[in-house]
Every structure is written in structure tokens, then in C-alpha cells.
KOLTORZA-695270 format. One line per 8 residues: their letters; for each residue x, y, z of N, C-alpha, C, O, CB. Coordinates in steps of 0.2 Angstrom, whole numbers, plus 5000, padded with zeros to 4 digits. Each point is the difference from the previous one (the first is absolute). Last residue first. Glycine has a CB too. Layout:
<atoms>
a	X Y Z X Y Z X Y Z X Y Z X Y Z; ...;
</atoms>
This chain:
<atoms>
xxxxxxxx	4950 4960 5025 4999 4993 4998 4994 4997 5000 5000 4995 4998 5010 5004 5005; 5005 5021 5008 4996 4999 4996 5001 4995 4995 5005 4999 4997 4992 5011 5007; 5019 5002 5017 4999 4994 4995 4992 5000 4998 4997 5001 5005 5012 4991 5001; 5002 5026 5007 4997 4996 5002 5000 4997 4993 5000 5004 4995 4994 5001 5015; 5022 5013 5006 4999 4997 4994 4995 4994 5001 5002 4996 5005 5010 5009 4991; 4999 5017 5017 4996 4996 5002 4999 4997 4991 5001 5005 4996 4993 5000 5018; 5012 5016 4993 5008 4997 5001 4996 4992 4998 5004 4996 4997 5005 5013 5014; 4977 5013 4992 5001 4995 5006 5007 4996 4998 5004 4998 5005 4981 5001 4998;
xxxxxxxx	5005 5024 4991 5002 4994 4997 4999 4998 5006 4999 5003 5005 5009 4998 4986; 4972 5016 5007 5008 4999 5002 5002 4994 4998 4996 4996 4998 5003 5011 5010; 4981 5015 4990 5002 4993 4997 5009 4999 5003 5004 5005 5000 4987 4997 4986; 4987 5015 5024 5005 4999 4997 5001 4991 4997 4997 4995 5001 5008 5017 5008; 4972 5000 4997 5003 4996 4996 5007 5001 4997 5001 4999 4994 4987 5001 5005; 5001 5005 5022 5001 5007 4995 5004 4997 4996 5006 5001 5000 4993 5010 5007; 4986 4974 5004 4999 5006 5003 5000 5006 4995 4996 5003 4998 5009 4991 5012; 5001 4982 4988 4994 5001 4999 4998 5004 5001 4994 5000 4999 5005 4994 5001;
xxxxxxxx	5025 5001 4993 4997 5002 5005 4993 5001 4997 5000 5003 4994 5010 5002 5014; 5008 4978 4983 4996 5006 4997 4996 5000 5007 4998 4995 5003 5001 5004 4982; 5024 4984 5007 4994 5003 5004 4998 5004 4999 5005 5004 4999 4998 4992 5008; 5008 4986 4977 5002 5008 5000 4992 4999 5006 4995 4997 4999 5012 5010 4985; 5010 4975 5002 4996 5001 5007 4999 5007 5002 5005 5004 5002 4999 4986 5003; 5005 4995 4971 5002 5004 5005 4994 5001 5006 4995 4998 4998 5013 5007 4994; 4993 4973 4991 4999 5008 5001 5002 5001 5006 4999 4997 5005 4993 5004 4988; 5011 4980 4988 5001 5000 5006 4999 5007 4999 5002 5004 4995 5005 4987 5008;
xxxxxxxx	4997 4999 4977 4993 4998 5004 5000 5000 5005 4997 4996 5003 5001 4998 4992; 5018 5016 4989 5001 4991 5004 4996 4999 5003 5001 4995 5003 5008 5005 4998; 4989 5023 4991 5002 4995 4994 5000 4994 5001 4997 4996 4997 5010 5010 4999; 4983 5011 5024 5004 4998 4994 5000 4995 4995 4997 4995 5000 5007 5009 5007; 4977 5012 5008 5002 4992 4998 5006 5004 4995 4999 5004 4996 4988 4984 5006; 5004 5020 5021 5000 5004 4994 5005 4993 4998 5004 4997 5003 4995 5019 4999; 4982 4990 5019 5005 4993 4997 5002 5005 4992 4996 5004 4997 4996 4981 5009; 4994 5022 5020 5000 5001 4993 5007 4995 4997 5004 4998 5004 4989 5016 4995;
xxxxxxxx	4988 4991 5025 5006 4997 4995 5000 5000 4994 4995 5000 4996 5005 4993 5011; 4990 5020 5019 4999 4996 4992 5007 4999 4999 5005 5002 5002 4984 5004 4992; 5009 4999 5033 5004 5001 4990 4994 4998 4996 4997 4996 5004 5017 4999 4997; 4985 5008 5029 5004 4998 4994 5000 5003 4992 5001 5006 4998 4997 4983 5010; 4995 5022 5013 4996 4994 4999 5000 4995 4993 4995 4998 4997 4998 5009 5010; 5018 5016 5005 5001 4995 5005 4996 4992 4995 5002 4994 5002 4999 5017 5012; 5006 5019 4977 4996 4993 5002 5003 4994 5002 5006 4999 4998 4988 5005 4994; 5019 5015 5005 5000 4998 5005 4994 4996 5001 4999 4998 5006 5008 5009 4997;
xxxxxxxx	5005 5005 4979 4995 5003 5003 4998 4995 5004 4996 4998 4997 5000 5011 4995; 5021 4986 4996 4999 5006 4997 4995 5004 5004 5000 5006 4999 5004 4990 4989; 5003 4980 5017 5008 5007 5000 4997 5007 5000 5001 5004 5004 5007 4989 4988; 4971 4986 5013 5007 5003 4996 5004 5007 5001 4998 5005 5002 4997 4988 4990; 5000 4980 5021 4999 5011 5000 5002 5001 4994 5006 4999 4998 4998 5006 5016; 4999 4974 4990 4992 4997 4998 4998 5010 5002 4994 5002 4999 5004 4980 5006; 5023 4996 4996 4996 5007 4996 4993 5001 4999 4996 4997 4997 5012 5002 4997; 5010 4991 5023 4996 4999 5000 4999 5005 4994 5001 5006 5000 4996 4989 5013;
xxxxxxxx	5029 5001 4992 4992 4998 5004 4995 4998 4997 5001 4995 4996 5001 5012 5011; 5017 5004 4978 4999 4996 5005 4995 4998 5007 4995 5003 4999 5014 5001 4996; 4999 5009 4980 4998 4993 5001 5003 4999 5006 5006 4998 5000 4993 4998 4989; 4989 5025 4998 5007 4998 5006 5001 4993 5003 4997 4998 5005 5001 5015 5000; 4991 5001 4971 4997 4998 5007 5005 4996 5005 5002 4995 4997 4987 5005 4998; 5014 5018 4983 5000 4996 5000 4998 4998 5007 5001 5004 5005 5006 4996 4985; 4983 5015 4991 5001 4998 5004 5006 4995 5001 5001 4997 4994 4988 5007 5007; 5001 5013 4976 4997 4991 5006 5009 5000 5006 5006 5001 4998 4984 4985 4987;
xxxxxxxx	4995 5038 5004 5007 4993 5000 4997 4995 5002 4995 4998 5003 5017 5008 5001; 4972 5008 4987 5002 5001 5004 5005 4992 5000 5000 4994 4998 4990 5018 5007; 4991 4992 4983 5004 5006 4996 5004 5001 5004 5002 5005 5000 4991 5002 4994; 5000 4968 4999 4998 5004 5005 5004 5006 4999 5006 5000 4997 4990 4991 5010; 5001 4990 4980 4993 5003 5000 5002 5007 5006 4996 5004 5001 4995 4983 4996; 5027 4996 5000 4993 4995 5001 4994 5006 5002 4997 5000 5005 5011 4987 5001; 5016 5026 4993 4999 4993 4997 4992 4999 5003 4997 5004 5004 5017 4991 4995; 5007 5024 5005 4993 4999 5000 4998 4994 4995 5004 5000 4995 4994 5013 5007;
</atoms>
């Protein structure tokens, strides 16, 4: 459990299209959440707008 949420985080299946989620099968993509490291770069975390699971994505974005 991490980023507020009482339920695991996820991980989402990197391949094709993302945009269903895993956990209940909303089809109409993601919100976005970012969790900032020490080096100024943050992690990529997808949140269903449905039944607000949270998942990693593996994905890393540069802030600057």
C-alpha cells in the first residue's frame, strides 16, 4: 500500500495499448500520478477513475 491508497498498487502489463484497467475493466484510460525522487525524476503511477486502483507503470519522467 503506498500513494494514499488502502489497497496494493498494481503492476500494468506493458504491452500494446493502455488504456483497460486490470482491476475492473474501465475502458477510458487513467489519471496520472508521479511520486518524486531525490534526483528530480519521478516515478509514473496510473490511477483508475472508476475503482480507483493505483498501478506502476516502470515508466520514469524527468522534471525540470
Amino acid at each position: 500500500m503506498e500513494m494514499g491508497s488502502k489497497k496494493a498498487v498494481g503492476e500494468v502489463p506493458r504491452r500494446g495499448e493502455v488504456f483497460a484497467c486490470p482491476a475492473c475493466g474501465y475502458e477510458d484510460g487513467f489519471h496520472v500520478s508521479f511520486r518524486f525522487g531525490g534526483d528530480g525524476a519521478a516515478s509514473v503511477y496510473l490511477i483508475c477513475p472508476d475503482c480507483h486502483a493505483r498501478f506502476r507503470t516502470g515508466w520514469t519522467a524527468a522534471m525540470g
